[in-house]
N, C-alpha and C positions, 0 to 999 in steps of 0.2 A: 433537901437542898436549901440553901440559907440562898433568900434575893434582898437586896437591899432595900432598906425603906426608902417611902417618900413623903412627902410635905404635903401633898394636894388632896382630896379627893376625888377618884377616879370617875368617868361619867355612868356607869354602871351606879356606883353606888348613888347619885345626886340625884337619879331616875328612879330610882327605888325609895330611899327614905320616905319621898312622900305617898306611895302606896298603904293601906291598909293589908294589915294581914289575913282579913277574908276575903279573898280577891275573890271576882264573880267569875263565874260558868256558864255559859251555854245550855239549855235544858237538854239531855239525853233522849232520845230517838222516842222512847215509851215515854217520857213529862211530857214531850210537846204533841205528842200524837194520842196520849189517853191507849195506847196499845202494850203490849208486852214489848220486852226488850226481844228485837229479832233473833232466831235462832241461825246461829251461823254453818252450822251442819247441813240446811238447806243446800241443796246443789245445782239449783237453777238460780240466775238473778232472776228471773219473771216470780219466784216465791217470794221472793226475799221483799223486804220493805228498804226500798231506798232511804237512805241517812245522810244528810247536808255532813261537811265540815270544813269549818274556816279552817286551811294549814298556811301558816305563816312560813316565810324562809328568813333565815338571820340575813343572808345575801343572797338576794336572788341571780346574779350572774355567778357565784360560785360553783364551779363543778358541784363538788361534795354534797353542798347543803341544797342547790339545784336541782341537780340531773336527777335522783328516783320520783323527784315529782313530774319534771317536765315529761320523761321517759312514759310514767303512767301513764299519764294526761295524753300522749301522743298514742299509744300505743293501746289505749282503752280498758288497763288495767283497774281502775278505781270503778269504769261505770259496771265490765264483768263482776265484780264483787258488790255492785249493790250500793256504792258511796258515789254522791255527790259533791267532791271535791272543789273548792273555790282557792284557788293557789293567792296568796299575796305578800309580797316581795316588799322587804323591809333592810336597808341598812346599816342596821346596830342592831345589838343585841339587847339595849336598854330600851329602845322601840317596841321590836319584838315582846319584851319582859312586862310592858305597859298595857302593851295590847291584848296579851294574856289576861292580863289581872283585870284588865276594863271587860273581858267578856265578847271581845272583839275577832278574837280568834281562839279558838277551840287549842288547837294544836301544834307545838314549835318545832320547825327544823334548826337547830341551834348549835352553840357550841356547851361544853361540857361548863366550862365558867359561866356560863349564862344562867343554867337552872341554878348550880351551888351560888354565885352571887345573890339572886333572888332570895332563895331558903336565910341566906344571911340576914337578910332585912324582913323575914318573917313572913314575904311574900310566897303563898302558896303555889310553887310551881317545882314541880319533878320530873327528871328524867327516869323515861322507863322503857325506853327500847335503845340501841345502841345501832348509829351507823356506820361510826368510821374510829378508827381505835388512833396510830400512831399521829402525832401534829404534822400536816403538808406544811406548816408555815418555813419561810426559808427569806436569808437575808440577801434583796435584791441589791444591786448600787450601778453607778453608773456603767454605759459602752468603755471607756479608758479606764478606771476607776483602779487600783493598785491595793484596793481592799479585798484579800481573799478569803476572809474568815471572821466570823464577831472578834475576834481576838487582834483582829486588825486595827477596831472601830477607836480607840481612844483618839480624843481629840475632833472628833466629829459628827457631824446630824445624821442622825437616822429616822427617820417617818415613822411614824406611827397612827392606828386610826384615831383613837381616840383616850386619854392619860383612865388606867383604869378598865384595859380594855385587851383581851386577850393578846393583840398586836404587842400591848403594853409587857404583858406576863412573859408572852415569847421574849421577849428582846432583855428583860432582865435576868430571866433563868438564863438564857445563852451567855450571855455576857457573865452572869457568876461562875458558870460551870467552866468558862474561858480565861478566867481568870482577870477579866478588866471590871471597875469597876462603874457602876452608873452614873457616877459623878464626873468619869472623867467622858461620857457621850451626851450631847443633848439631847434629847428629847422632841422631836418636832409632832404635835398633833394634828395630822392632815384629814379626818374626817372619810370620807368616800374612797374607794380606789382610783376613780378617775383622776381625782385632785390628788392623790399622793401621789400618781406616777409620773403627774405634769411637772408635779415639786420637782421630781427628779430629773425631766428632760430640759425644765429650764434651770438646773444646777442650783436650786433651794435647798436640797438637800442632799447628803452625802449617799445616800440609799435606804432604803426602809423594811419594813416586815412585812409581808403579807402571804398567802400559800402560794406554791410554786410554779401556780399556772402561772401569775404573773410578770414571772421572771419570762415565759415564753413570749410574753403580749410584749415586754419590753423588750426583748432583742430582737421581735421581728419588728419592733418600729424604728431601732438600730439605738435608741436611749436606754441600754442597760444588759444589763447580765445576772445569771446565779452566784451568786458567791460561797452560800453555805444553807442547808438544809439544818433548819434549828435540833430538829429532832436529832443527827447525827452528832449535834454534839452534847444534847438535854441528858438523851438518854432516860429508862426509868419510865413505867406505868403513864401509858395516856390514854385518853378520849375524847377527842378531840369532837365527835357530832354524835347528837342525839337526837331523838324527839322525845318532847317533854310539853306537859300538861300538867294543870294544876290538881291536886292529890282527890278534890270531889268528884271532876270531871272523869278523873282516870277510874274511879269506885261505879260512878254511875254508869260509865258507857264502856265497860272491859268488853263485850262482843264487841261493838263498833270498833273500838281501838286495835283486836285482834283481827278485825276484818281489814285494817289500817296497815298495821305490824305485816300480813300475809303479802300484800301487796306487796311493801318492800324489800321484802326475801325475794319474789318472784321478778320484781323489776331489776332489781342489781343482780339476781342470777343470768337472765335475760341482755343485762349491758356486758357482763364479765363473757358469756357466749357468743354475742354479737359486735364486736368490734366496731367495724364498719359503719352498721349504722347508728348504734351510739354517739360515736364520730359525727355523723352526719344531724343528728340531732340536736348535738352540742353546736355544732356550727349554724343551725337556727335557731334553738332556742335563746342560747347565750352569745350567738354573733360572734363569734370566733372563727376566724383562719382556720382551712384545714390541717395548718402544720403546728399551730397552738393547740387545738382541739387534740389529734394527734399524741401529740407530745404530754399533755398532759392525762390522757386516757391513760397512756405507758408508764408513767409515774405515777399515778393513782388508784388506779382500776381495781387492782390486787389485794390493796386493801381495807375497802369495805365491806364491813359485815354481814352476810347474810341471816344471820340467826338470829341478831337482836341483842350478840351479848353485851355486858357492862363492864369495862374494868372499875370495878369498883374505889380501888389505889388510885388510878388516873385521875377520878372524882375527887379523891381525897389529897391530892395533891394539891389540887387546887383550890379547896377548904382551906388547909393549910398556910396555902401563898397569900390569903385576901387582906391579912392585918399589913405584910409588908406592901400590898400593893397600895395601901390607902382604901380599899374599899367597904372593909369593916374592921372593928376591933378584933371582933372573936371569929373564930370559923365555927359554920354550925356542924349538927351532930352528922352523920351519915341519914338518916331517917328522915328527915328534913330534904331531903335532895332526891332521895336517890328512892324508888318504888319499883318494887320487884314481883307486881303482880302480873305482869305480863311477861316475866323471865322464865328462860325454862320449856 
């Protein structure tokens, strides 16, 4: 799909340029401990050698990239397997991408433009397990609002989080495949969801991008509505989350990370079986109404991955899109992004 260029560059890429391309790691279970790397065939945690890892979330109130950590963490899935999990909640993905490379966190719950961004700027970081395939993102706008569809949007503001910024990717892919073009929508960079949704209740913006829970949080506050699910009209190869680490980290700790990878097969099997109190978990971990919570379980639930796969085209799509979005010239190779040692 052909997205229209732009002028700026995106915050992804401004958070990365200054990165080094040997981004640092975290020492592996057997560096820091002088012991063998543990054997995961063990079938007691009391054998097993407990293993620290910082997992980073791109949004930590988002369903998607949220719930198989909070789930674990609630449900004592991470300490059964032997990992010592330290969850920390980050709002961007260029945060997230920094924090990787500084050594700061191990491991990213992220979106699919977050690792290929990185690999762009040479920064060592890979997607290698796969949690959610098709985009949630979907375009909100106001409770009145006579906008039903990106194809609606010319001549008006629509939010975005950040220029350069998956929010950013959705709303130009929609809008190409819709036939308007970006020139004729502006643009509004709203940063955080809390501040894009306020943009919208006090009439800053015309409505914005963001996944489709939010559309539920805004009509139970009575500021807004669903208009159009991007993906319905993208179409075409996605992956929208992953978890991704930097290519040393992912060679030195494959037990650990398969011990990692097991967990959330077993946790998203576990939410897909358990409705109710998934639900229930979502509405404390992530503070949600039980009819957002709900509502978005029902719209989402179905599809995320349990096995780990990768659309690999999804990846590549978004390689692809980086020179029009402003955040590199070139897209990098596949290799560069994408690690397939824990596929399969």
């Amino acid at each position: 799909m052909k997205i229209s260029p732009r002028l700026a560059l995106g915050s992804i890429a401004v958070a990365v340029l200054g990165l080094t391309a040997a981004c640092s790691s975290t020492p592996s279970a057997s560096e820091s401990s002088g012991s063998a790397t543990p054997d995961t065939s063990t079938s007691t945690t009391q054998a097993m050698e407990t293993v620290s890892i910082n997992l980073g979330l791109v949004q930590g109130q988002d369903f998607i990239h949220a719930m198989p950590a909070r789930v674990a963490e609630e449900k004592g899935f991470f300490t059964d397997a032997g990992l010592d999990v330290t969850v920390i909640d980050f709002t961007s993905g260029s945060d997230l991408t920094k924090a990787i490379a500084g050594g700061t966190v191990d491991v990213g719950a992220a979106t699919g433009l977050d690792a290929v961004a990185a690999a762009a700027h040479d920064v060592d970081i890979q997607a290698f397990w796969g949690i959610y395939g098709p985009s949630p993102m979907a375009l909100i706008v106001g409770a009145d609002s006579t906008i039903t569809g990106f194809a609606d949007t010319a001549g008006t503001k629509i939010g975005i989080s950040r220029v350069g910024s998956l929010t950013d990717y959705t709303l130009r892919a929609a809008l190409d495949a819709s036939g308007v073009s970006i020139d004729d929508v502006t643009e509004v960079p709203l940063g955080d969801p809390a501040t894009t949704m306020a943009a919208l209740a006090n009439g800053d913006v015309d409505g914005f991008v963001l996944p489709v829970t939010f559309a539920y949080i805004v009509q139970a506050q009575g500021t807004g509505k669903l208009a159009e699910v991007a993906g319905d009209v993208i179409g075409g190869p996605d992956q929208f989350a992953i978890l991704m680490a930097p290519s040393t980290y992912i060679a030195d700790n494959t037990d650990t990370l398969k011990r990692l990878t097991d967990v959330y097969t077993q946790t998203i099997e576990w939410m897909q079986a358990n409705p109710d109190e998934t639900v229930a978990i979502a509405m404390d971990k992530l503070g949600m109404s039980d009819s957002i919570a709900q509502g978005t379980y029902d719209q989402l639930m179905s599809n995320f991955t349990t096995d780990g796969s990768i659309d690999v085209d999804g990846l590549a799509a978004y390689a692809s899109a980086l020179p029009s979005l402003g955040i590199a010239d070139t897209s990098p190779d596949q290799s560069a992004y994408f690690n397939d040692a824990l596929q399969g």
